[in-house]
N, CA, C and O of each residue as an XYZ file, in Angstrom:
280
protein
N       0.818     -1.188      0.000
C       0.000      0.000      0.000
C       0.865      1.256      0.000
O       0.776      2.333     -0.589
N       1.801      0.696      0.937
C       2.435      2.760      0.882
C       3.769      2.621     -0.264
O       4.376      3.663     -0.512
N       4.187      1.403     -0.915
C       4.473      1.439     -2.598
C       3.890      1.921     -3.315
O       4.458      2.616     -4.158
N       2.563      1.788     -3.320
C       1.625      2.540     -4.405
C       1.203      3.949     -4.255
O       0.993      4.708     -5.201
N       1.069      4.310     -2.732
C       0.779      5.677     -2.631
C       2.535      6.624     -2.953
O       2.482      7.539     -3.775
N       3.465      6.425     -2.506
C       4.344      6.780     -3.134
C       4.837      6.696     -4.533
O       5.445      7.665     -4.987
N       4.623      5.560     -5.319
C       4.261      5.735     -6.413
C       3.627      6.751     -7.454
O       4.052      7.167     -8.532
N       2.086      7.082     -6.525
C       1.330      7.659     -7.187
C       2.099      9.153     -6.962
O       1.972      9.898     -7.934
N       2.835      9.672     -5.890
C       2.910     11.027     -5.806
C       4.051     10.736     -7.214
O       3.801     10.878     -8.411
N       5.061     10.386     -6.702
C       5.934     10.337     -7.980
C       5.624     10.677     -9.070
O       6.364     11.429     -9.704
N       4.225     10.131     -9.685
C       3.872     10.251    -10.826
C       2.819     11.298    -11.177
O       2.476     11.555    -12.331
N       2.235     11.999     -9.845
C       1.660     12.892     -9.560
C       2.335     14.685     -9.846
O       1.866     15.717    -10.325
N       3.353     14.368     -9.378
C       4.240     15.453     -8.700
C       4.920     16.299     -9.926
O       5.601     15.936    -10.885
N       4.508     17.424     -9.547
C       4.528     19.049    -10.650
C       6.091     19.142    -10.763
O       6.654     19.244     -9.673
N       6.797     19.129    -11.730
C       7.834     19.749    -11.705
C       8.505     21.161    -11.304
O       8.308     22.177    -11.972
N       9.456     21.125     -9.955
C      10.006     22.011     -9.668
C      10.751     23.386    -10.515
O      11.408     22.991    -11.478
N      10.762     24.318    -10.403
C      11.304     24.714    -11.189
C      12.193     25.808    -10.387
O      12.044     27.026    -10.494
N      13.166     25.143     -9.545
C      14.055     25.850     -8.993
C      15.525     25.821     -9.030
O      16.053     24.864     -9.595
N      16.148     26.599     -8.586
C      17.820     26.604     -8.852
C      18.650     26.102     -7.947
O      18.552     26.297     -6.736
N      19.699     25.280     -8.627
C      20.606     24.414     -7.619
C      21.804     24.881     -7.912
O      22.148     25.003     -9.088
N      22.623     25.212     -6.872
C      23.674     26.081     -7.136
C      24.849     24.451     -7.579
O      24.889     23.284     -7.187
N      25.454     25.108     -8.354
C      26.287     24.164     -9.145
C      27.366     23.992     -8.252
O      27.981     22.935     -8.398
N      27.716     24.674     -7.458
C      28.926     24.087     -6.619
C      28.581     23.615     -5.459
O      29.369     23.723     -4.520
N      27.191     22.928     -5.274
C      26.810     22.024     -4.790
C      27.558     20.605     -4.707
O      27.471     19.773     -3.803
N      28.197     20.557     -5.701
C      29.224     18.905     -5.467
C      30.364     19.223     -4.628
O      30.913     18.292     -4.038
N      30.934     20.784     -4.448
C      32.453     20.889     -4.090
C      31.953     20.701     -2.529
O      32.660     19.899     -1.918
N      30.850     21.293     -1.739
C      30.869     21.203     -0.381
C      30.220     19.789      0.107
O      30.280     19.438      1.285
N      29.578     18.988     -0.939
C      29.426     17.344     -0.654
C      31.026     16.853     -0.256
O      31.489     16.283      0.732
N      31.533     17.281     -1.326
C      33.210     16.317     -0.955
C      33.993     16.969     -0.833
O      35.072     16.605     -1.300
N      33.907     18.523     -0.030
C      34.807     19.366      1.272
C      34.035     18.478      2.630
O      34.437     18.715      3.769
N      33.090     17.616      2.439
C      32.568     17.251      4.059
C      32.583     16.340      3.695
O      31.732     15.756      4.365
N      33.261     15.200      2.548
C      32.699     13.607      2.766
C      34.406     13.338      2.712
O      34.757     12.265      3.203
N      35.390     14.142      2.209
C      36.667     14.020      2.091
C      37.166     14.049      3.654
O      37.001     12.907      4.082
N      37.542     14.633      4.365
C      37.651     14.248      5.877
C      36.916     12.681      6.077
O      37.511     11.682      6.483
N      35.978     12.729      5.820
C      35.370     11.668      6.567
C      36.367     10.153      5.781
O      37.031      9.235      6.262
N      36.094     10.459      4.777
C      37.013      9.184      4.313
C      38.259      8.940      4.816
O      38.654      7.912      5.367
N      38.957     10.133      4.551
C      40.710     10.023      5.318
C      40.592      9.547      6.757
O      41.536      8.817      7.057
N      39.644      9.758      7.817
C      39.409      9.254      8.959
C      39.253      8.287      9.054
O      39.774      7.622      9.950
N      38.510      7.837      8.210
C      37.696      6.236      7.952
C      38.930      5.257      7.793
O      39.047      4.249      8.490
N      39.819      5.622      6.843
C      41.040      4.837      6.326
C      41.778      4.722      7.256
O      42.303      3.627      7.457
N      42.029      5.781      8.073
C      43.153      5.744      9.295
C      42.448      4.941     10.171
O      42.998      3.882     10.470
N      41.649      5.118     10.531
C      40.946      4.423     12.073
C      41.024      2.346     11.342
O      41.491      1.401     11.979
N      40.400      2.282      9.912
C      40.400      1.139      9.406
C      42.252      0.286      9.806
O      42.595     -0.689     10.474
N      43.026      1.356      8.935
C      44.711      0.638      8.808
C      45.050      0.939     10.636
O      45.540     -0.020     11.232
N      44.809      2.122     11.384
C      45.095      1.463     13.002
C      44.780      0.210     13.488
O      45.490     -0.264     14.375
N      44.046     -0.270     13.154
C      42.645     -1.598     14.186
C      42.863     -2.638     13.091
O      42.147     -3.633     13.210
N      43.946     -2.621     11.737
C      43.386     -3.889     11.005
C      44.575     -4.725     11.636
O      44.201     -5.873     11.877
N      45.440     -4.571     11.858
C      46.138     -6.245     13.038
C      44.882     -6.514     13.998
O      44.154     -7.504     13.924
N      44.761     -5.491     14.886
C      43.595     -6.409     15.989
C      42.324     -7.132     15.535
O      41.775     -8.029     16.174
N      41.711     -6.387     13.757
C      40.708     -6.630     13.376
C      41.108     -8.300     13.006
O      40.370     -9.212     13.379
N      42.346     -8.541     12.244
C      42.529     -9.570     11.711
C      42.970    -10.751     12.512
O      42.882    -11.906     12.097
N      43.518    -10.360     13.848
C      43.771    -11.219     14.707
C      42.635    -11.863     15.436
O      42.773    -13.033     15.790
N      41.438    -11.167     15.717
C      40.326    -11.308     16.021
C      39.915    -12.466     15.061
O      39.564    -13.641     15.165
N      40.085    -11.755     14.296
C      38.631    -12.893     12.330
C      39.588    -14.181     12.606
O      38.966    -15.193     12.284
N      40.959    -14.505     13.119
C      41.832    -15.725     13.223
C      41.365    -16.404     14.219
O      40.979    -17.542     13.954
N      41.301    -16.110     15.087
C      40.590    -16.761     16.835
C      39.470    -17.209     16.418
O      39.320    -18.427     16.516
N      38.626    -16.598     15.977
C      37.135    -17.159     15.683
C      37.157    -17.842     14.363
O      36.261    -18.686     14.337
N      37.976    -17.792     13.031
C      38.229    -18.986     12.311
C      38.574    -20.417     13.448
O      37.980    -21.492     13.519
N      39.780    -19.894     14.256
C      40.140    -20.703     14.941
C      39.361    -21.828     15.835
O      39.323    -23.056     15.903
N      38.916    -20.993     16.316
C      37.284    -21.308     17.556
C      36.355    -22.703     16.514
O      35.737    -23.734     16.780
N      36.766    -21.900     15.208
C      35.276    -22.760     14.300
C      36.023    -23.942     13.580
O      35.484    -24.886     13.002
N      37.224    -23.734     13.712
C      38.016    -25.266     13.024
C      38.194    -26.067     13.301
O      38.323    -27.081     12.615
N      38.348    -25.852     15.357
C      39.225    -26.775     16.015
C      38.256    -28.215     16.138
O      37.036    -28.227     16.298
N      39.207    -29.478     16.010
C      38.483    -30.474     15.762
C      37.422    -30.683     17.448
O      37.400    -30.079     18.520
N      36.620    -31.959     16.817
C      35.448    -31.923     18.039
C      36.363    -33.627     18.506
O      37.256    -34.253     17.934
N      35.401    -33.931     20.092
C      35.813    -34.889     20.268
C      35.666    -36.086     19.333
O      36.554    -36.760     18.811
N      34.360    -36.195     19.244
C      33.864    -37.193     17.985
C      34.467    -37.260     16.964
O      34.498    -38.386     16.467
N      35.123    -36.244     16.280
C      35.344    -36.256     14.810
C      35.972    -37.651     14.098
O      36.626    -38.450     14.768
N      35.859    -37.734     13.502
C      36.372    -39.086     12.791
C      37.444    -38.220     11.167
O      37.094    -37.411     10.308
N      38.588    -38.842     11.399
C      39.471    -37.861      9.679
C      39.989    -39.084      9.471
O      40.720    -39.287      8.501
């Protein structure tokens, strides 16, 4: 139901006829550029502990059971 009512505005809906300032992209990625360079640093600090972690719990999930039969 609220697919179709959104739908319908979509197809309803008057075209705007207003102005978008064109250097609208430079202050998207003056504020998404920080965020990435942060993102990367905080990622390459924590990826030994991240990866040592994902090893223990491979580990945890490999180790044989008593039963096992090889």
């Amino acid at each position: 139901m609220a697919f179709r009512v959104a739908l319908m505005f979509f197809f309803i809906a008057t075209p705007a006829y207003a102005y978008i300032d064109p250097n609208a992209q430079g202050l998207i990625s003056q504020a998404l550029t920080p965020v990435f360079v942060i993102g990367t640093g905080v990622a390459l600090f924590f990826r030994d502990k991240a990866l040592t972690a994902i090893r223990r719990v491979k580990g945890y999930f490999n180790r044989p059971t008593d039963g096992a039969t090889e």
